[in-house]
DRENKOL-885448 format. One record per residue (C-alpha): residue in three letters; x negated, y, z; residue number from 1. Coordinates in Angstrom, 1 decimal. Layout:
REM residues N
ATOM  res       u       v       w    n
ATOM  ALA       X       Y       Z  NUM
...
REM end
This chain:
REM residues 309
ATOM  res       u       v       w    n
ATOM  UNK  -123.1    89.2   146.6    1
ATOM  UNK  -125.4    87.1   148.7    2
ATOM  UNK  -129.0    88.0   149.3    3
ATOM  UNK  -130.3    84.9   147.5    4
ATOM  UNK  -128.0    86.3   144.5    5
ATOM  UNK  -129.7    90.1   144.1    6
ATOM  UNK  -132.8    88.8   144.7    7
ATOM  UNK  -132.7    86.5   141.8    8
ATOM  UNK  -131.4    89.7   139.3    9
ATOM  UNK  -134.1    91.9   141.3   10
ATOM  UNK  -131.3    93.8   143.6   11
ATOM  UNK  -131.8    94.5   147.1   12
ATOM  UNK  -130.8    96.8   150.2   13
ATOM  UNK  -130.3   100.5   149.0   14
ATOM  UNK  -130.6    99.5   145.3   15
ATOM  UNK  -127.7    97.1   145.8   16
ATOM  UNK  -125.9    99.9   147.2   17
ATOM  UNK  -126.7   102.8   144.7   18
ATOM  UNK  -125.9    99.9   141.7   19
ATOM  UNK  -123.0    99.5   142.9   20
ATOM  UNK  -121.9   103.3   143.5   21
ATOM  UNK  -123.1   103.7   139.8   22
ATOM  UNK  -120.5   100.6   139.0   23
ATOM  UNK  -117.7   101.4   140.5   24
ATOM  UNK  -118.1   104.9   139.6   25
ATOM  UNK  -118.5   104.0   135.8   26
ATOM  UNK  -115.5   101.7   136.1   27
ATOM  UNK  -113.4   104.8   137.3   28
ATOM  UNK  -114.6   106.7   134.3   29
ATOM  UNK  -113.7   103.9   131.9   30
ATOM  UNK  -110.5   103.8   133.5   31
ATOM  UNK  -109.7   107.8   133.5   32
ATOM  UNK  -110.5   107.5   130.0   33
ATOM  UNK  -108.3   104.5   129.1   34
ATOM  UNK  -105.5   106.5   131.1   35
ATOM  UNK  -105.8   109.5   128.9   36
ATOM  UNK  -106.4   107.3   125.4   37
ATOM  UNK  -103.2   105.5   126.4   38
ATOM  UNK  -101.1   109.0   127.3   39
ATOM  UNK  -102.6   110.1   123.9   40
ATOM  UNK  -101.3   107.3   121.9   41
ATOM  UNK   -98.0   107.6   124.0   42
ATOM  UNK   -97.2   111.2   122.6   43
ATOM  UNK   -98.3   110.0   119.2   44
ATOM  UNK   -95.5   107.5   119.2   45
ATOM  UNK   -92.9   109.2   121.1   46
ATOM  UNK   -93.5   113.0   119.3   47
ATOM  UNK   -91.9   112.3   116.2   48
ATOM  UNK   -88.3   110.9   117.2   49
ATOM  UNK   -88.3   113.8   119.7   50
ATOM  UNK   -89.2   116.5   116.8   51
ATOM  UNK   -86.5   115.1   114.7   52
ATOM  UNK   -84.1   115.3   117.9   53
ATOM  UNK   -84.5   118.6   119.0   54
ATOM  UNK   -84.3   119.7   115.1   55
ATOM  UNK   -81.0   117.9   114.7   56
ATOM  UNK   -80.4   119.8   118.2   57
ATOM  UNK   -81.1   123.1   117.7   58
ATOM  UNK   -80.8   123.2   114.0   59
ATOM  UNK   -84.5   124.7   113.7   60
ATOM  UNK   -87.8   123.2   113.7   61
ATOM  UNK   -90.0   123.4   117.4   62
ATOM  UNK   -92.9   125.2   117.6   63
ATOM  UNK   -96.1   123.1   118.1   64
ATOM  UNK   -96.1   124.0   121.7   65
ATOM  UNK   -92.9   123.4   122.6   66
ATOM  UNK   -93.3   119.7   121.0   67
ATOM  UNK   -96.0   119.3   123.3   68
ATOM  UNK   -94.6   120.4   126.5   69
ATOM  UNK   -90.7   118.4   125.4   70
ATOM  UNK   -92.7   115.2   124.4   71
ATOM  UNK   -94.5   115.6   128.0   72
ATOM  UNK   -90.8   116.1   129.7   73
ATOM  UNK   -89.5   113.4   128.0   74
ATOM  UNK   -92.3   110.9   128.8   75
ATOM  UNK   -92.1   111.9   132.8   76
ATOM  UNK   -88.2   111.7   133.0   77
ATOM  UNK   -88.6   108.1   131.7   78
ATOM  UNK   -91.6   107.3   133.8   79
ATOM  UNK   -90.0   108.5   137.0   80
ATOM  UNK   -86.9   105.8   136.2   81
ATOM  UNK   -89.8   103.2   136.5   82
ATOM  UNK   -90.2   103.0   132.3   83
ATOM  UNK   -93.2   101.4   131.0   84
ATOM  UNK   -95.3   103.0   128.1   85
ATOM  UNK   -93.9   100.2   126.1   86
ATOM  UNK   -90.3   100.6   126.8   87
ATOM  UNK   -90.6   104.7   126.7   88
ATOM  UNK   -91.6   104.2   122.9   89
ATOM  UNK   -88.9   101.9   122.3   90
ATOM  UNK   -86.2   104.1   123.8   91
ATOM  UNK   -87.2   107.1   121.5   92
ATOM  UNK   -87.0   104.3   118.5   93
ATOM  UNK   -83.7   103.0   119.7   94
ATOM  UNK   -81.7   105.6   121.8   95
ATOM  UNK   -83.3   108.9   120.8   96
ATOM  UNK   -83.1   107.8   117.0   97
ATOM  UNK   -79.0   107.1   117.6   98
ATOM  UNK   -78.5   110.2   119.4   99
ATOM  UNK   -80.5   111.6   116.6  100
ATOM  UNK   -78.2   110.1   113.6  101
ATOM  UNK   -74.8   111.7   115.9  102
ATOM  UNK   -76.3   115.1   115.8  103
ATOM  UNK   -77.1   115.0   112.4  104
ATOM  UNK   -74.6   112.9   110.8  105
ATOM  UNK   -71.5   114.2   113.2  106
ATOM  UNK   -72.6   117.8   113.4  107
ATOM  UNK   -69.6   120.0   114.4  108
ATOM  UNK   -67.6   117.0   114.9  109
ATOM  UNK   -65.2   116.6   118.2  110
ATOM  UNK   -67.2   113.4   119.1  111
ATOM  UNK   -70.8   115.9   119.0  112
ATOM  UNK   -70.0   118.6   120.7  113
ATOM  UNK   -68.7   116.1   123.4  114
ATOM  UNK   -72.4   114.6   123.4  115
ATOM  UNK   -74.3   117.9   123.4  116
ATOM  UNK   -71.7   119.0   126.7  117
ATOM  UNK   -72.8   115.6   128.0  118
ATOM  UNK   -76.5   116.4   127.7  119
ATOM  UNK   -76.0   119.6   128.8  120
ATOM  UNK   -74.6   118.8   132.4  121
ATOM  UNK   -76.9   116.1   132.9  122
ATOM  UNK   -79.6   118.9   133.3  123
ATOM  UNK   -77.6   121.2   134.5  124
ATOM  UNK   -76.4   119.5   137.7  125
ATOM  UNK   -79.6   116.5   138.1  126
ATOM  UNK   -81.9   118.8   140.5  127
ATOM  UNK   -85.0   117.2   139.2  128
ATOM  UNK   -84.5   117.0   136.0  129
ATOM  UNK   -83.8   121.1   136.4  130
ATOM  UNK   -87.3   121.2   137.8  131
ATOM  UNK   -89.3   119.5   136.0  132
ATOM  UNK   -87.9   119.2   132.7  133
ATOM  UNK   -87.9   123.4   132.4  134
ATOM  UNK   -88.4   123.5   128.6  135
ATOM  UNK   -86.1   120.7   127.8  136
ATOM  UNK   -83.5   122.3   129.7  137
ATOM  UNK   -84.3   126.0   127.7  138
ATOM  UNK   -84.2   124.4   124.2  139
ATOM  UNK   -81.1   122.0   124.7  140
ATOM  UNK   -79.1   125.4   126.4  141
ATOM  UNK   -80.7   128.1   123.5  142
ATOM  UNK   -78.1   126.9   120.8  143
ATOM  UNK   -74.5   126.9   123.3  144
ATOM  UNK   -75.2   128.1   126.6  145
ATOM  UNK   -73.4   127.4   129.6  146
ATOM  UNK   -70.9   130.2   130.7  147
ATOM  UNK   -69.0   128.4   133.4  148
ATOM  UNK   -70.1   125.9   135.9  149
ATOM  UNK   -68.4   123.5   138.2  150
ATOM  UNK   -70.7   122.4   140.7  151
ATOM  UNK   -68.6   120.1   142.7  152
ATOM  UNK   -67.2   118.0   139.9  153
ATOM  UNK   -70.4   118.4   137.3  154
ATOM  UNK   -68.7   119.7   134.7  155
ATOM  UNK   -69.3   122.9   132.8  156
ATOM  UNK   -67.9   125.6   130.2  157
ATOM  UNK   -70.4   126.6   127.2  158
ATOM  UNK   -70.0   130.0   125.6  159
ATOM  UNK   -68.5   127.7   122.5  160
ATOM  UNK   -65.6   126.4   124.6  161
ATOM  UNK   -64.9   130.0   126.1  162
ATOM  UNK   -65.0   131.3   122.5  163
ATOM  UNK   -62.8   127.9   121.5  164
ATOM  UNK   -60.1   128.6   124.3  165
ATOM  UNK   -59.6   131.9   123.3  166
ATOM  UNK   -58.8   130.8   119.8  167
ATOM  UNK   -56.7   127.9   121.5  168
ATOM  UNK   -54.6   130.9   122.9  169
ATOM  UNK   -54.5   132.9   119.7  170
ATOM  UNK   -53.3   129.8   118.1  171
ATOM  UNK   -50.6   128.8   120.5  172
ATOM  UNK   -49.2   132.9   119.9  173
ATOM  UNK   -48.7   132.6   116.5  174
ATOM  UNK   -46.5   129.8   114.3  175
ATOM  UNK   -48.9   129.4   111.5  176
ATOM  UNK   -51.8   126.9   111.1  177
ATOM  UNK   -54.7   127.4   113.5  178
ATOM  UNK   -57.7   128.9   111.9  179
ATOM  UNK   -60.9   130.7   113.3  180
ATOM  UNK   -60.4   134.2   114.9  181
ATOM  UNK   -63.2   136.5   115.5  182
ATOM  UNK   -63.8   137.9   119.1  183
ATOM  UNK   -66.3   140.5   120.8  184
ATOM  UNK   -68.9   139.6   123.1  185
ATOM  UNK   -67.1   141.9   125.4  186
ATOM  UNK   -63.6   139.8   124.9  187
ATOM  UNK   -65.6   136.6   125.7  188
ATOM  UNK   -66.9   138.0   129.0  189
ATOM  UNK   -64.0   138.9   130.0  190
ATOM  UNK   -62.0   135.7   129.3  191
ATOM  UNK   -65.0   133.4   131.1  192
ATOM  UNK   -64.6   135.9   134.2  193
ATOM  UNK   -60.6   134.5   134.0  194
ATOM  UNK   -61.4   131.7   133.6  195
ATOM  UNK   -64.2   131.7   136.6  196
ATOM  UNK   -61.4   133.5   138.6  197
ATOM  UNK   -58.1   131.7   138.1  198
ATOM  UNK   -59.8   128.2   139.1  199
ATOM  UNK   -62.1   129.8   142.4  200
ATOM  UNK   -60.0   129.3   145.6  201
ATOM  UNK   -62.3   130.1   147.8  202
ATOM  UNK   -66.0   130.9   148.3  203
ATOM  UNK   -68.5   128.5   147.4  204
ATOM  UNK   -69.0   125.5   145.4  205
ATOM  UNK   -66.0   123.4   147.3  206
ATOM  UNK   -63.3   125.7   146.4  207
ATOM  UNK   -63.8   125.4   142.7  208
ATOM  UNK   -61.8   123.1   139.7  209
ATOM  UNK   -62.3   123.1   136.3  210
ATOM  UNK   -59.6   120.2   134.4  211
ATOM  UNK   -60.8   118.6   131.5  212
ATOM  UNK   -58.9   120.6   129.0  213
ATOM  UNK   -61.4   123.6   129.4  214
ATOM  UNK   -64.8   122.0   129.3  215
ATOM  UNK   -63.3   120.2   126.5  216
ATOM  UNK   -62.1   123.1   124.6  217
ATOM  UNK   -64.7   123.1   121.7  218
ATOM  UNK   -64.3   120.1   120.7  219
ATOM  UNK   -60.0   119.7   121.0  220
ATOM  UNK   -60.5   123.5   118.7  221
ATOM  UNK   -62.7   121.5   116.6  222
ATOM  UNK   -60.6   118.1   116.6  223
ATOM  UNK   -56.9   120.5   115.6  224
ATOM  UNK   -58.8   122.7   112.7  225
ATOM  UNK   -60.0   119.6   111.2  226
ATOM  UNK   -56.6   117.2   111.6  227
ATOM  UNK   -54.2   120.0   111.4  228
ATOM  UNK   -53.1   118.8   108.1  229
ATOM  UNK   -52.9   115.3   108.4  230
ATOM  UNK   -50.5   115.6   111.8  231
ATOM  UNK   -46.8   114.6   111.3  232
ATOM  UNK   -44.6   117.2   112.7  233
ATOM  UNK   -44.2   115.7   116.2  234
ATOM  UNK   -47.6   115.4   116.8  235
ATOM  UNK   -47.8   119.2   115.4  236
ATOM  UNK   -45.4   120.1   118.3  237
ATOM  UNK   -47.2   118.0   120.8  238
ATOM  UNK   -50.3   119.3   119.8  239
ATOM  UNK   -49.3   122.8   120.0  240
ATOM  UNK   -47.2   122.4   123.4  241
ATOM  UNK   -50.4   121.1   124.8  242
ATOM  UNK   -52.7   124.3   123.7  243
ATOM  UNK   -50.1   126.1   124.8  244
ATOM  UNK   -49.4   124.8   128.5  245
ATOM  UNK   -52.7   122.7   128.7  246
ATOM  UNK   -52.4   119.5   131.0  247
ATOM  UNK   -49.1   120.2   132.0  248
ATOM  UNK   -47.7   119.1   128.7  249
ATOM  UNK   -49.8   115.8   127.6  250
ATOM  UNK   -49.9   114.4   124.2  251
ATOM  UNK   -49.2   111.3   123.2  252
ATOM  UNK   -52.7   108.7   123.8  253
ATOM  UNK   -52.7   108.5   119.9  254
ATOM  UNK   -53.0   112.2   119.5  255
ATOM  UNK   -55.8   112.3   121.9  256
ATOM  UNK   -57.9   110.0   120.2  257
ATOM  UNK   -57.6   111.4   116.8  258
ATOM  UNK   -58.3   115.1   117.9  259
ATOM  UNK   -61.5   113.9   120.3  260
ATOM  UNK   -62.9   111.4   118.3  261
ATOM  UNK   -62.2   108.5   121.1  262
ATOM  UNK   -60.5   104.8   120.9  263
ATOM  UNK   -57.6   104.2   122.1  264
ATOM  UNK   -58.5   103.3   125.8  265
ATOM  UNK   -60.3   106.7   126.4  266
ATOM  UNK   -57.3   108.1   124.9  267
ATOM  UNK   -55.1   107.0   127.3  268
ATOM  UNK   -57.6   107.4   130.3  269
ATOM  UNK   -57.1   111.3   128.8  270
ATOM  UNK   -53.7   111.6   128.8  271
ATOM  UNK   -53.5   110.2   132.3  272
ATOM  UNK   -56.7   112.2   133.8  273
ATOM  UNK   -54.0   115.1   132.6  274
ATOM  UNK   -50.9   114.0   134.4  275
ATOM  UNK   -53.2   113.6   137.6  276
ATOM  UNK   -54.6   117.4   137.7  277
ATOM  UNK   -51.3   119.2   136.2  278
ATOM  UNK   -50.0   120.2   139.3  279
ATOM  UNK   -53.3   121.5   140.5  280
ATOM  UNK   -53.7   124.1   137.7  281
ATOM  UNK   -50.9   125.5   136.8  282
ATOM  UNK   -50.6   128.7   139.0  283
ATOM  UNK   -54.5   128.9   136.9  284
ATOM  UNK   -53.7   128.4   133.8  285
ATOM  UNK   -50.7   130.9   133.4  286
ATOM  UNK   -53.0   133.5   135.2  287
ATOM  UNK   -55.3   133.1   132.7  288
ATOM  UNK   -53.7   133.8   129.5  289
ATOM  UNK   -51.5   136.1   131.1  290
ATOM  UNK   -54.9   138.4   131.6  291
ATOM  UNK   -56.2   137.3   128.1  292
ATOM  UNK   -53.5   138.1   126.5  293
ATOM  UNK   -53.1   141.9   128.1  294
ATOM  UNK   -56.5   142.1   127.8  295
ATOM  UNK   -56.4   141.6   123.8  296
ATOM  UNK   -53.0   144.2   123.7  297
ATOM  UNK   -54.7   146.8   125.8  298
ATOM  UNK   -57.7   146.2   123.1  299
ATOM  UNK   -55.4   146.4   120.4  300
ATOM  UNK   -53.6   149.9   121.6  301
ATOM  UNK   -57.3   151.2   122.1  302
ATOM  UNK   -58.1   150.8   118.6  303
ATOM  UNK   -54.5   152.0   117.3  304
ATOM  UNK   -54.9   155.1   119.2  305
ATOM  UNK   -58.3   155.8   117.9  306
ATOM  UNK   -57.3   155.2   114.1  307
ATOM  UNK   -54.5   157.6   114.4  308
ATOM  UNK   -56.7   160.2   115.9  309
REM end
């Protein structure tokens, strides 16, 4: 501004000065308060599609704080990947709504519980979305928490595949239809220790793998209870073989994608993801339902022994 300039609209020397401190410093004000108005209108927009998430999630309503501090989590994960306020509230519309209409409309199903795993290791094993999404990570966990965890290849065991698995090797015991069996806490524990166990070689991270067939567990149980009946007899055999012996006895692509909820494609990328890591697990595998199984007869005697007494 020249002198001719403040001398015209009566500013000059100090008092051009202290106007413009009082300026600039009402401009930041105006601009802290359109920051905050705009934050404000972003949880406004956003909330909703993540209540109905999380409710479809967890199959219970949030509390008002923990909608607060989720919507917050959600908004920064987004922001951090470069997201614009405008394309935040269109993913929670667009994506969030989707994932939404799965969990809700799919609930239980093979393809679901695939999802929620999904979810589940892309918290677990992204360092800052473990920091700094703490209550996400809490909620999404409260429902099927992770038991087993392989760091190396990002892929984890919930307690609902442990619990899964050990139905897989009641099932594969018996020769009638599959069908739920209860177990203990104490069982469970000591089938995820197996499990943990039979597939550590070594100490640390490096010396540990986890094939597909056990973080998939939940939802293959899920995909054999509910197509059980519709399965002509050689896919029956197939599909027993493969609870029974795991990846060392693939099923036919076909079979794959009916029990997991996948096309044909991903079906085939299954079966052949098995073939590859058969030799790898098999010393594991037999280890593990060799100490299950002793574990549940050793149970059994307990319990005969103390009936008769």
């Amino acid at each position: 501004m020249t002198k001719a300039v403040r001398r015209t609209i009566g500013i000059s020397g100090s008092g051009a000065r202290r106007g413009g401190f009082r300026l600039l410093g009402l401009l930041v004000i105006l601009a802290l308060f359109w920051c905050v108005s705009c934050a404000a209108d972003l949880d406004s927009a956003v909330a909703p599609e993540v209540k109905v998430f999380y409710r479809a999630w967890m199959r219970r309503e949030l509390r008002p704080d923990e909608l607060q501090a989720v919507t917050r989590e959600y908004i920064g994960a987004l922001t951090r990947q470069g997201m614009t306020p405008a394309k935040i509230e269109e993913d929670a519309k667009t994506r969030l709504a989707e994932e939404t209409k799965l969990l809700r409309e799919r609930d239980g199903a093979p393809v679901a519980i695939t999802f929620r795993r999904h979810v589940l290791e892309a918290y677990y094993f992204d360092p800052v979305l473990k920091e700094k999404n703490p209550t996400e990570l809490r909620l999404i966990s409260e429902t099927d928490p992770p038991r087993i965890l392989d760091r190396k290849h990002k892929h984890l065991m919930t307690q609902g595949d442990v619990v899964a698995l050990a139905n897989l090797i009641v099932f594969t015991g018996s020769q009638g239809d599959p069908h739920r069996t209860a177990f203990s806490r104490q069982q469970i524990d000591q089938l995820a220790a197996g499990v943990e166990r039979s597939f550590r070689t070594g100490p640390g991270d490096d010396f540990f793998f986890m094939p597909r067939y056990y973080f998939e567990a939940s939802a293959l149980w899920a995909g054999i209870l509910r197509e059980w009946r519709t399965l002509a007899p050689w896919e029956k055999s197939q599909v027993r073989n493969y609870s029974a012996q795991g990846i060392m006895a693939p099923m036919d692509e076909r079979i794959y994608a009916k029990l997991l909820d996948l096309s044909p494609g991903d079906g085939f990328l299954h079966k052949t993801d098995d073939m590859q890591s058969a030799i790898s697990v098999l010393n594991a595998r037999n280890s593990i339902i060799r100490e299950f199984s002793s574990y549940l007869n050793r149970t059994e005697e307990r319990t005969l022994r103390l009936q008769h007494k």
